[in-house]
N, C-alpha and C positions, 0 to 999 in steps of 0.2 A: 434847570429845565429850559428848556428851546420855548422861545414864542413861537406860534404859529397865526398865519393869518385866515381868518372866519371863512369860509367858501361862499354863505351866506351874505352876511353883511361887511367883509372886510375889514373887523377889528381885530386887534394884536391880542390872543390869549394864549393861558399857559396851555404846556403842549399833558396830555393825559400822563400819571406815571402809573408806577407799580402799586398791587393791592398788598397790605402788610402780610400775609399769609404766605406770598412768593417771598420775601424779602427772607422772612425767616424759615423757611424750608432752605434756599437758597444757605443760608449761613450754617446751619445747623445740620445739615446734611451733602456739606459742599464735598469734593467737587459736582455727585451725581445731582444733588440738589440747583443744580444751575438749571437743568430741565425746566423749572417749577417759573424761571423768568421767561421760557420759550409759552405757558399757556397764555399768555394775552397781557395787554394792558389795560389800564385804565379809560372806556372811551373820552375823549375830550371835548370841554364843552364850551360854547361862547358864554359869556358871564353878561354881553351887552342883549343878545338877541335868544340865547337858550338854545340856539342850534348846536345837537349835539354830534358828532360823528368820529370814527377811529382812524386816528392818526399815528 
């Protein structure tokens, strides 16, 4: 996973990933299941300050 830096307070966090549900539609109905990684990720959250936002 990529760090990203807080917009907020400028601490290094991990960057948001995938929800398990895409991961295994994805495998399980690959190739057309690759869609199911196009509906979003995970928003991503500071861990110092709780500011949350999609990266």
């Amino acid at each position: 996973m990529a760090n990203l830096s807080c917009p907020k307070c400028g601490e290094l966090t991990r960057r948001g990933g995938f929800r398990v549900w895409q991961i295994l539609v994805a495998i399980c109905f690959f190739p057309i299941g690759l869609l199911a990684l196009l509906a979003d990720r995970e928003p991503t959250s500071c861990q110092k300050c709780g500011h949350t936002w999609q990266a």
